[in-house]
KOLMITOR-511547 format. One record per residue (C-alpha): x, y, z. Coordinates in steps of 0.05 Angstrom, whole numbers, padded with zeros to 5 digits, always signed. Example, Ala and Ser with C-alpha at 12.3 -4.5 7.8 and 13.67 -1.06 7.14 Angstrom:
KOLMITOR-511547
+00246-00090+00156;+00273-00021+00143;
//
This chain:
KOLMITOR-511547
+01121+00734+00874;+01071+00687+00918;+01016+00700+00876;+01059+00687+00814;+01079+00622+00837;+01014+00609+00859;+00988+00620+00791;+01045+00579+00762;+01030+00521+00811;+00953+00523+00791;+00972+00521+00719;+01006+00455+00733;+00956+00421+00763;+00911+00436+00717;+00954+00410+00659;+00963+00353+00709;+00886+00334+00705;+00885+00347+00636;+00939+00313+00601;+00917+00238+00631;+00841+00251+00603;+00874+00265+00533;+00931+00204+00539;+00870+00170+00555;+00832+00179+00483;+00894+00169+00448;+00898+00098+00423;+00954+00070+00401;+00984+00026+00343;+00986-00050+00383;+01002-00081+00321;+01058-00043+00291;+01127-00078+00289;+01093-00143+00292;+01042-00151+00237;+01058-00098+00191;+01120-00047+00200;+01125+00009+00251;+01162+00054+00199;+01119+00096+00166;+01158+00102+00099;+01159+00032+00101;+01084+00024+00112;+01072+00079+00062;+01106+00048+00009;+01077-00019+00025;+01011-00005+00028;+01020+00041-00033;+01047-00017-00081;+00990-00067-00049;+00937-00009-00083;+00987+00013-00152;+00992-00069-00163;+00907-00072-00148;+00864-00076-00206;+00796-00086-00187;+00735-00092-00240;+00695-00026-00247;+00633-00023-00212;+00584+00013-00245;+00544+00038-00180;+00548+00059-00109;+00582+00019-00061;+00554+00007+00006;+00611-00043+00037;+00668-00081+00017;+00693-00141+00046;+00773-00158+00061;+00811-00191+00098;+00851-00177+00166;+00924-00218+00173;+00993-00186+00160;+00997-00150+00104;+01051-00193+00076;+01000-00247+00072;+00929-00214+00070;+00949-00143+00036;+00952-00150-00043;+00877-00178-00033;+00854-00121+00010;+00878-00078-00029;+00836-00097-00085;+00774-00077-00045;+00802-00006-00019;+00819+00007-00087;+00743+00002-00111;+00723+00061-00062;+00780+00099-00074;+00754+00188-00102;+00679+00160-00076;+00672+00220-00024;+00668+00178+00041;+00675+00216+00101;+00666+00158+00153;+00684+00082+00149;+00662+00040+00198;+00700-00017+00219;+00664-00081+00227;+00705-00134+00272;+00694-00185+00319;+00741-00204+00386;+00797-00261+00369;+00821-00260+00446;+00769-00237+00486;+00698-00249+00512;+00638-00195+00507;+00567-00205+00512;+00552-00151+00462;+00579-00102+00414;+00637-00061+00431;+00645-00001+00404;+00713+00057+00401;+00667+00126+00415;+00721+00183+00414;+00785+00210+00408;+00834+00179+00359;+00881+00130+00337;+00945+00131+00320;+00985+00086+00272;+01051+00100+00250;+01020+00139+00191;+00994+00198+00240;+00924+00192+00277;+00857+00187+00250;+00799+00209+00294;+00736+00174+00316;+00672+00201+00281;+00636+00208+00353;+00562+00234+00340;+00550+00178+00295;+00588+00133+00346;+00542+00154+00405;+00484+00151+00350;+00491+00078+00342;+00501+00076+00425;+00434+00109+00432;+00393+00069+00385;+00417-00002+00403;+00433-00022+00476;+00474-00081+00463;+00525-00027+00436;+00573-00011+00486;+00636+00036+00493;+00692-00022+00509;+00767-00008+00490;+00797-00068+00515;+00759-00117+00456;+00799-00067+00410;+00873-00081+00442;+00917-00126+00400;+00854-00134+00356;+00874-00151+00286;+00804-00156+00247;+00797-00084+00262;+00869-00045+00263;+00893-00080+00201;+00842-00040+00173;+00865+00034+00194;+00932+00045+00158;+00895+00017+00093;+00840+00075+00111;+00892+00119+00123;+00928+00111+00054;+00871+00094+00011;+00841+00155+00020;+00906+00201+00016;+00928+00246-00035;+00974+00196-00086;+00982+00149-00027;+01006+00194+00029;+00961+00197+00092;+00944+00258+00116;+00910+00280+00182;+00835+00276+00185;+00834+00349+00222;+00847+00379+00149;+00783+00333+00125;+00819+00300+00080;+00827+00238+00114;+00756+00194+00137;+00733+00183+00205;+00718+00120+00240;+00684+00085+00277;+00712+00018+00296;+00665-00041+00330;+00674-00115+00348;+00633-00163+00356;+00643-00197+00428;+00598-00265+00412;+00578-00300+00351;+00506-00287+00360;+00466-00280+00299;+00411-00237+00330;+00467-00185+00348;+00483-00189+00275;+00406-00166+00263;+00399-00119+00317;+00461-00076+00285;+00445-00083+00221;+00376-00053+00243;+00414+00003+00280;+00473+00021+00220;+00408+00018+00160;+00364+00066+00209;+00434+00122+00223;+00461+00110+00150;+00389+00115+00113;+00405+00188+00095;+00481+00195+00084;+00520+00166+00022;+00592+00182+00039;+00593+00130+00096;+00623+00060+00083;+00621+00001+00116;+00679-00046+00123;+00670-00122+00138;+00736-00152+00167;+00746-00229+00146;+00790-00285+00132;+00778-00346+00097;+00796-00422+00111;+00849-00433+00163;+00906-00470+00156;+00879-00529+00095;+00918-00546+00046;+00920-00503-00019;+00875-00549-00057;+00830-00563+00006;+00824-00480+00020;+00814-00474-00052;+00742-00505-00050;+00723-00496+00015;+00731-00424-00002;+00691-00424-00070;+00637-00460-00046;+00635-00392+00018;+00638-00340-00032;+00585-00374-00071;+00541-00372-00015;+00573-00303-00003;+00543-00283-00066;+00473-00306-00055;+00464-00249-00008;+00433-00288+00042;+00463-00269+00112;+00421-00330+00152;+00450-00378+00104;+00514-00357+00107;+00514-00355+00184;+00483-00423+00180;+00535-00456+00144;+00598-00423+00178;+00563-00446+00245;+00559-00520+00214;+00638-00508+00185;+00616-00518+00110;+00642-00442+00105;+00698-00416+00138;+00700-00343+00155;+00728-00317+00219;+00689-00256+00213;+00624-00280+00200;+00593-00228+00252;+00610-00178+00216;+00595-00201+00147;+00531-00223+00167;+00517-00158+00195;+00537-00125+00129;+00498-00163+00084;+00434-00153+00136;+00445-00070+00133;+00463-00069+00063;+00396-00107+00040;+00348-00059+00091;+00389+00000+00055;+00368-00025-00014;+00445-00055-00044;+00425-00122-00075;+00490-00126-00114;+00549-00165-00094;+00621-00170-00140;+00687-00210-00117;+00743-00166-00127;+00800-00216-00115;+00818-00283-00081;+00871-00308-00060;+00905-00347-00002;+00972-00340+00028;+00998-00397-00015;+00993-00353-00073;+01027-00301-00038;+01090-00342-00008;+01087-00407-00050;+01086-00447+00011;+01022-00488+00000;+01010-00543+00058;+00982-00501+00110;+00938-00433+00069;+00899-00382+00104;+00848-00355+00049;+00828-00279+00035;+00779-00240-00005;+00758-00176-00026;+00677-00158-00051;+00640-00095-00053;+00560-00097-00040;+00536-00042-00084;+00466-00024-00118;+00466+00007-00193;+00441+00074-00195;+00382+00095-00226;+00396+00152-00262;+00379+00194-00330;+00409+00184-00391;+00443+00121-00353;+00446+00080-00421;+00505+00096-00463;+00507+00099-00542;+00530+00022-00535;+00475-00004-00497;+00421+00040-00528;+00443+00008-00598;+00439-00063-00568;+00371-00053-00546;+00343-00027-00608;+00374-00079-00647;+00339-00134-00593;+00283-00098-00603;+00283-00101-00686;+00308-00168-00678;+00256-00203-00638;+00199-00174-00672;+00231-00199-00728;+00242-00267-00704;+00165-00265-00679;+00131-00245-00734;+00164-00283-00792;+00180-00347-00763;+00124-00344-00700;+00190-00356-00654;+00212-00315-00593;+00285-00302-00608;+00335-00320-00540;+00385-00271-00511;+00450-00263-00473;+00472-00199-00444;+00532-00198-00405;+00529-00125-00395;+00515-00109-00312;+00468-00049-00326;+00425-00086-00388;+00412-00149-00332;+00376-00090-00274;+00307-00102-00277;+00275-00040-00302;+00206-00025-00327;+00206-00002-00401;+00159+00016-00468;+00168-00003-00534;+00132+00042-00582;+00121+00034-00661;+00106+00087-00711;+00103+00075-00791;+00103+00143-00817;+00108+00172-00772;+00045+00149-00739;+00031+00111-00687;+00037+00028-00698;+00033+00003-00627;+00055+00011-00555;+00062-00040-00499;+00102-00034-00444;+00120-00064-00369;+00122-00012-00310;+00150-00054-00263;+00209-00084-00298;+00213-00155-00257;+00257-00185-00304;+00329-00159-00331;+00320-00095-00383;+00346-00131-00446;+00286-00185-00422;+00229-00145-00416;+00251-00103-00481;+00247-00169-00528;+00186-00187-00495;+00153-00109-00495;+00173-00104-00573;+00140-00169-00598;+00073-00143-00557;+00076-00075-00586;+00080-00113-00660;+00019-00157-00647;-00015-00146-00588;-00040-00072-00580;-00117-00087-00588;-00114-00013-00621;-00081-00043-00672;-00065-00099-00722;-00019-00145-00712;+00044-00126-00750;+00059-00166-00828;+00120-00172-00842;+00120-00130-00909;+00112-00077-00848;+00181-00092-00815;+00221-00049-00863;+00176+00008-00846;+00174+00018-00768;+00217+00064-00730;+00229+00040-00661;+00226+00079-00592;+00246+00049-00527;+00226+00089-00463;+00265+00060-00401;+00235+00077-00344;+00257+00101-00272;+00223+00077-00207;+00156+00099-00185;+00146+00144-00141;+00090+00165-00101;+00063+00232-00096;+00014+00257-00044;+00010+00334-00082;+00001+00361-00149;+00047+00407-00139;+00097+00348-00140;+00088+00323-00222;+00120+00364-00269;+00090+00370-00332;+00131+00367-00382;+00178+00320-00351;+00146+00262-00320;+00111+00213-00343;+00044+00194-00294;+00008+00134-00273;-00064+00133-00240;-00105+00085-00199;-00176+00080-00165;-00201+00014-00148;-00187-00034-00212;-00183+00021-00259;-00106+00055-00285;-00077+00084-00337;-00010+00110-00354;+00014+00171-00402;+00099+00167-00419;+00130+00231-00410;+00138+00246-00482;+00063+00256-00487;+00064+00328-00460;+00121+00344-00507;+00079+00321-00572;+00015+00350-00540;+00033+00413-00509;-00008+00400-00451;-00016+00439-00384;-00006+00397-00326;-00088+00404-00316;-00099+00379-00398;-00061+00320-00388;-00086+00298-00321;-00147+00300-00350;-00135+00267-00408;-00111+00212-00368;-00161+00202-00328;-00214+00209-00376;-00181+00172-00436;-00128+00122-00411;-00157+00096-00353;-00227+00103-00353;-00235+00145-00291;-00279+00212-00287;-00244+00271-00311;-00232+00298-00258;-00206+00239-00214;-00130+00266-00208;-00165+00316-00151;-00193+00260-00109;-00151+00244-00057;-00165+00157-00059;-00145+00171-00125;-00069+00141-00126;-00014+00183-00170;+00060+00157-00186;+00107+00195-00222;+00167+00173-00268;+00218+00197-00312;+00238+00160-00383;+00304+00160-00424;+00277+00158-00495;+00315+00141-00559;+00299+00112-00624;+00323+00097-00690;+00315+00143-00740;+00308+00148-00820;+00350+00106-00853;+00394+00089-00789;+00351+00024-00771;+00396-00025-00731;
//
């Protein structure tokens, strides 16, 4: 019986020592029965009417961040909403909370490393190796869980999480990895470099994964009147939409914008732009006016995403290949009967991405002209006006187009995908891409197509290139100073008796 006890006794203590260490990494809801309701079927259905009522434009590419806002859901919800609706069936696995310190000092970042938290919607864990990832690469980083008690610009983000990512609105426990991870941080200072040195740190751990998200806790103008908040706040999310994170740290320093969380927008915008997303949307503003019609003293709120369109094949649709051809037909058109470059408006998101592109001409079924711009600086619709006037009239292979020709052209547009480098032969694909080369001043570029009408090996057309198109020795493709970038090309055209 002693050594029973004894064993009994020892298992006690040793729940003892254990149970505090896991009470410890347990965080719990501060905020619940104060700004939003500690019931969950309450929250639940809240939260779920904010995202049912939500109807945010499509973005047509991958989102890196959205923006929202942080006060009671009563006031600051419907907007939010709006910007967790957007990422909603996107496959993220982690959000990180950006938010800054409303009560407390910190010189530094502080960041929640492990265990979970719980809001009255069950717990959601902390995604710890990429917590103690960003710990290890920037020192200013520091595990510090008092910033994060009471702190609204970060929990008023986790029962939105929690929802937004459930199945038809329920929240369900991350354990069944259904659920994202966090990992929550707040700024302790407004100190723009700190705003660099994470944005260094989240673009260097997040350069390889796609299914994390960032989330940039803000409010607006504080307590203006309605017409007051109403352009302060314009004028902030048009500098919000100029991408330019010094500027619009510069201006909320000086008071001409008002965000309380300019920390961690700042910091966004920094990591987005080192992780290539150049695009920015609004989603929804409002202030609290609009929510409660009382309209002397208005908090303002908004939700964006920061996104980048992908590059992709067969990324135009029948729509937007059709407008293109008939730009095409059109300015040539213009240019050669009246000696007048025809103006456009496209108001299509995909049309304005600068992409490079080729316009090719064949009467005949022969060859009439090709010109095109690899580079693409100016919006697609742009550069395909401007390639299909040079491919009429200024291929020096050819003459310059009449217009008794007009009728009998077929047109071909090749948009093009970004170059990429390659350092082996092994990497080109032939048929498939189309190749650029370059040594010294001399290049010259063969579209993909070119292997499908020649039936070239990979060693024909290299050669060809070289030799032919840019004026190299046959054989320069095998020299290593000699510089090789691969693309791809969606093609289309109009055909017989189905001009545009």
């Amino acid at each position: 019986m002693k050594i029973l006890y004894c064993i009994l006794l020892s298992i006690e203590v040793l729940l003892c020592c254990i149970m505090p260490s896991y009470a410890a990494e347990v965080k719990e809801a501060d905020l619940a029965g104060s700004w939003y309701t500690a019931s969950k079927a309450g929250l639940e259905k809240e939260l779920k009417g904010y995202l049912d009522a939500a109807n945010p434009e499509k973005i047509d590419g991958q989102i890196a961040a959205i923006i929202v806002p942080h006060a009671g859901y009563t006031y600051s919800g419907p907007v939010a909403a709006y910007g967790y609706k957007a990422v909603q069936d996107k496959g993220i696995k982690t959000v990180i909370i950006l938010g800054f310190s409303h009560r407390k000092y910190f010189d530094g970042i502080a960041i929640y490393d492990k265990g979970v938290w719980k809001t009255p919607l069950g717990e959601i864990h902390i995604d710890e190796a990429l917590a103690k990832e960003i710990i290890a690469k920037n020192p200013r980083v520091k595990f510090n869980p008092d910033l994060f008690k009471e702190e609204n610009s970060v929990e008023m983000q986790v029962p939105f999480i929690q929802i937004a990512f459930g199945k038809k609105g329920q929240s369900r426990l991350n354990s069944g990895g259904t659920v994202p991870m966090i990992v929550p941080i707040a700024f302790g200072t407004q100190d723009y470099n700190d705003a660099e040195s994470l944005a260094v740190t989240l673009s260097d751990v997040l350069k390889d994964k796609n299914d994390v998200l960032i989330v940039a806790s803000t409010d607006m103008s504080h307590y203006h009147s309605y017409t007051e908040a109403n352009s302060i706040d314009k004028h902030a999310i048009n500098t919000l939409n100029q991408l330019k994170a010094k500027n619009l740290y510069d201006e909320g320093k000086l008071g001409i914008c008002e965000m309380c969380g300019l920390m961690p927008v700042a910091a966004t915008l920094l990591a987005a732009e080192k992780l290539g997303y150049d695009k920015i949307k609004t989603l929804k503003y409002a202030n609290s006016g609009d929510i409660t019609g009382d309209k002397g003293r208005v908090v303002g709120y908004v939700s964006a995403a920061i996104y980048k369109v992908e590059i992709r094949s067969n990324m135009l649709n029948e729509t937007q290949r059709k407008r293109l051809l008939q730009i095409a037909r059109e300015s040539i058109m213009s240019f050669v009967k009246d000696g007048k470059r025809k103006s456009f408006t496209e108001k299509d998101e995909l049309l304005n991405q600068p992409m490079g592109a080729f316009v090719t001409l064949h009467e005949a079924g022969e060859l009439r002209g090709c010109i095109g711009n690899m580079a693409g600086s100016g919006p697609l619709y742009q550069t395909i006006a401007d390639m299909a006037v040079e491919a009429a009239t200024g291929d020096p292979r050819f003459n310059s187009l009449s217009a008794g020709e007009i009728d009998k052209i077929d047109i071909e547009i090749s948009v093009l995908s970004p170059l990429k480098r390659v350092k082996e032969i092994d990497e080109i694909k032939i048929p498939g891409h189309g190749v650029i080369v370059k040594k010294g001043f001399r290049s010259g570029v063969y579209l993909p197509q070119v292997a499908d009408e020649t039936g070239w090996s990979k060693e024909e057309f290299m050669t060809s290139l070289c030799a032919h198109k840019a004026g190299l020795s046959p054989d320069a493709w095998k020299d290593p100073a000699t510089e090789i970038y691969i693309f791809t090309a969606e093609v289309f055209g109009e055909k017989e008796g189905e001009k545009i």
